[in-house]
C-alpha positions in Angstrom: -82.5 -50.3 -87.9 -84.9 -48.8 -85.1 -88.4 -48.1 -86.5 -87.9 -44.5 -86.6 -84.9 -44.9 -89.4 -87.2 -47.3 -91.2 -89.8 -44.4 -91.1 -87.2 -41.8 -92.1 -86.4 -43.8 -94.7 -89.6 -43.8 -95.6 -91.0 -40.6 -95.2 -88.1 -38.9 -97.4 -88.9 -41.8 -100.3 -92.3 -41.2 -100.4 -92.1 -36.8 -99.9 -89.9 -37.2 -103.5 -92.7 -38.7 -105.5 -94.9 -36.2 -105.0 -95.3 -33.9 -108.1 -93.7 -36.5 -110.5 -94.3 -37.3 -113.9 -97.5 -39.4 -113.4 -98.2 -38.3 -109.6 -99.9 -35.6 -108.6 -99.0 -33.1 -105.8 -99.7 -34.2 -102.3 -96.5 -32.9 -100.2 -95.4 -29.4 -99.2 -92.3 -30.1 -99.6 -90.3 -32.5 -101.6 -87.2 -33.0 -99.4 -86.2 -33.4 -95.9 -83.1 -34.9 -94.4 -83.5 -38.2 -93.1 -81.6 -37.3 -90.0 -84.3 -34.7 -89.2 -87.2 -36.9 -89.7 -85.4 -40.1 -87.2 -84.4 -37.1 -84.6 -88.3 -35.4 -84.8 -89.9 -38.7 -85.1 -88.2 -40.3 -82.0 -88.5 -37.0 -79.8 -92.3 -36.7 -80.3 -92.4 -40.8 -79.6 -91.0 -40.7 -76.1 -93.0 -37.4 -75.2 -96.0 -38.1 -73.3 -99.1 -37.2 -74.7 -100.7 -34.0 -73.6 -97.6 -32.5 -73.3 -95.8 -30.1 -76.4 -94.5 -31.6 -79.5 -96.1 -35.2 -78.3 -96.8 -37.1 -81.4 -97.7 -40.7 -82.2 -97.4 -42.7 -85.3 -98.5 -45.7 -86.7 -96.6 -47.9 -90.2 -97.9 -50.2 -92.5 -94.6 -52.3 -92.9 -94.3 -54.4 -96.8 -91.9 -56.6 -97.9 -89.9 -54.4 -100.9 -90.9 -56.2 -104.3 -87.5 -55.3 -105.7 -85.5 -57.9 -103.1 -84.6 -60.8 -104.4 -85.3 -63.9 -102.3 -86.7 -63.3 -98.3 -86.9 -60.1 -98.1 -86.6 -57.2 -95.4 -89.8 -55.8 -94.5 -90.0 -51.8 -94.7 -92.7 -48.8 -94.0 -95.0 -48.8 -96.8 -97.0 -46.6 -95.0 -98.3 -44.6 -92.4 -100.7 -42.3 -90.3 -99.6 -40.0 -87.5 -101.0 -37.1 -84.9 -99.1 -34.8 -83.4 -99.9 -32.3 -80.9 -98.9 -29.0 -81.4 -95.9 -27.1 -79.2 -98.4 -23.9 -77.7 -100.0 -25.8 -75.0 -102.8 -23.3 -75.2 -103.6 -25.7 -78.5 -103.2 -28.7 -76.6 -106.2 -29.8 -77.5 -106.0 -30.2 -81.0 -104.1 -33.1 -82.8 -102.9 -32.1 -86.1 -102.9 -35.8 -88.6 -101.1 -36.8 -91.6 -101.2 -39.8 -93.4 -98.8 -41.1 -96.8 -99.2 -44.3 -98.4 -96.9 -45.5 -101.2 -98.6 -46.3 -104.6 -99.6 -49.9 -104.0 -101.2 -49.3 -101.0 -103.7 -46.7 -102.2 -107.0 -47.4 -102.8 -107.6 -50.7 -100.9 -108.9 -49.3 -97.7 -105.6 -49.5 -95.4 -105.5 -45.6 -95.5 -109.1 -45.6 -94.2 -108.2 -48.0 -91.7 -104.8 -46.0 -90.1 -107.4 -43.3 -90.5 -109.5 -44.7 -87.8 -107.1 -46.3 -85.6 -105.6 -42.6 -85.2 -109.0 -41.2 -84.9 -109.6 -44.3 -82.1 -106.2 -43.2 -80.2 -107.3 -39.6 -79.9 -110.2 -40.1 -79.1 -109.1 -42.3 -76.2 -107.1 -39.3 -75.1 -109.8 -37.0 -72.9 -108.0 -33.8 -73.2 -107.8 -34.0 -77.1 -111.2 -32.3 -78.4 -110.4 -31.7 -82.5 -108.4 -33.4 -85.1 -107.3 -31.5 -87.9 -105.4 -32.2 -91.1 -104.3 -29.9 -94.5 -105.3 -31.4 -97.8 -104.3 -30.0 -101.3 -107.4 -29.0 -102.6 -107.1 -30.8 -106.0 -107.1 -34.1 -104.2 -110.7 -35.2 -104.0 -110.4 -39.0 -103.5 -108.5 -38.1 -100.1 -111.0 -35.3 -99.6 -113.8 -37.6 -100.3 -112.4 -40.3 -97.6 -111.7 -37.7 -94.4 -114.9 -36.4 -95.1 -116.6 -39.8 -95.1 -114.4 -40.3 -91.6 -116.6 -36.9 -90.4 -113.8 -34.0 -91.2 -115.4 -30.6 -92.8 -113.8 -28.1 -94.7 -113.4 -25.2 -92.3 -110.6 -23.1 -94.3 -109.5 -22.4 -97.8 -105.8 -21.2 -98.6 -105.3 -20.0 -102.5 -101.8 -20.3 -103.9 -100.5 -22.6 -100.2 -97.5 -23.6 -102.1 -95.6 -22.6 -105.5 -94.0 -25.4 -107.3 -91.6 -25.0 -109.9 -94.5 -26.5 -112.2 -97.5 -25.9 -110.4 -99.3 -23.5 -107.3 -101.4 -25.3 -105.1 -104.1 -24.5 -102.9 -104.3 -26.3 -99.4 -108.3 -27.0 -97.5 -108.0 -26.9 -93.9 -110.6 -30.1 -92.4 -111.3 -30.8 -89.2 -113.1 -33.6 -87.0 -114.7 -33.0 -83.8 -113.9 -35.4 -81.2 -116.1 -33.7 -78.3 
């Protein structure tokens, strides 16, 4: 399997947990189709930076638990930017980051953090990062401000669950 089907696989796994019993929000949406994600994810991997719809991403690969005896390793994680498709924006990296239940709270989000923040940085054209955070979500408020992100918008009611309305904080880093 190609490391954008193990992402795929991944990404739609992890989008379902948000919002259940036990786990708070932390996805606007709750399902994609795996397809989708393995098309999008290798399109924006073979476009060059600096061009529309460019992205790059990065996995934190885990051996699943559940196998019995050696085995395979899968996407436990990961952190991504992606530039947006106006090249007027071109400019701006938009980030996003997911890390499944294990993972969280031992520093590896931080660290994806900064190796993204390191990539675009590295990229002269790129000036801003930004990222959308539910605003209930202060421990990953609390790191991407501690990573020099600040609150620049507030958007009440973002998204309306069929148990819950959340509202979405806009953050951004300045890179130059």
């Amino acid at each position: 399997m190609s490391d954008a089907a193990d992402f795929g696989t991944f990404l739609c796994r992890h989008l379902r947990e948000s919002g259940t019993p036990g786990t708070p929000d932390f996805a606007s949406m709750r399902d994609v189709a795996r397809s989708d994600v393995i098309r999008d994810t290798e399109r924006k991997w073979v476009t060059s930076p600096g061009t529309p719809g460019w992205g790059r991403t990065w996995l934190v690969w885990d051996r699943d638990p559940r196998a019995a005896g050696p085995s395979p390793a899968r996407v436990g994680g990961y952190v991504e930017i992606r530039g947006p498709w106006a090249p007027a924006a071109l400019h701006r990296v938009e980030l996003s980051i997911g890390m499944d239940a294990p993972h969280r709270g031992h520093g590896l989000g931080r660290r994806l953090m900064e190796t993204a923040i390191r990539a675009a940085y590295d990229l002269p054209q790129i000036a801003y990062i930004e990222l959308r955070v539910f605003a209930a979500n202060e421990r990953a408020r609390a790191l991407y401000q501690k990573l020099g992100f600040v609150d620049v918008g507030y958007v009440p009611d973002a998204y309306r669950f069929p148990e819950s309305v959340v509202d979405d904080v806009l953050m951004v880093r300045r890179l130059r």
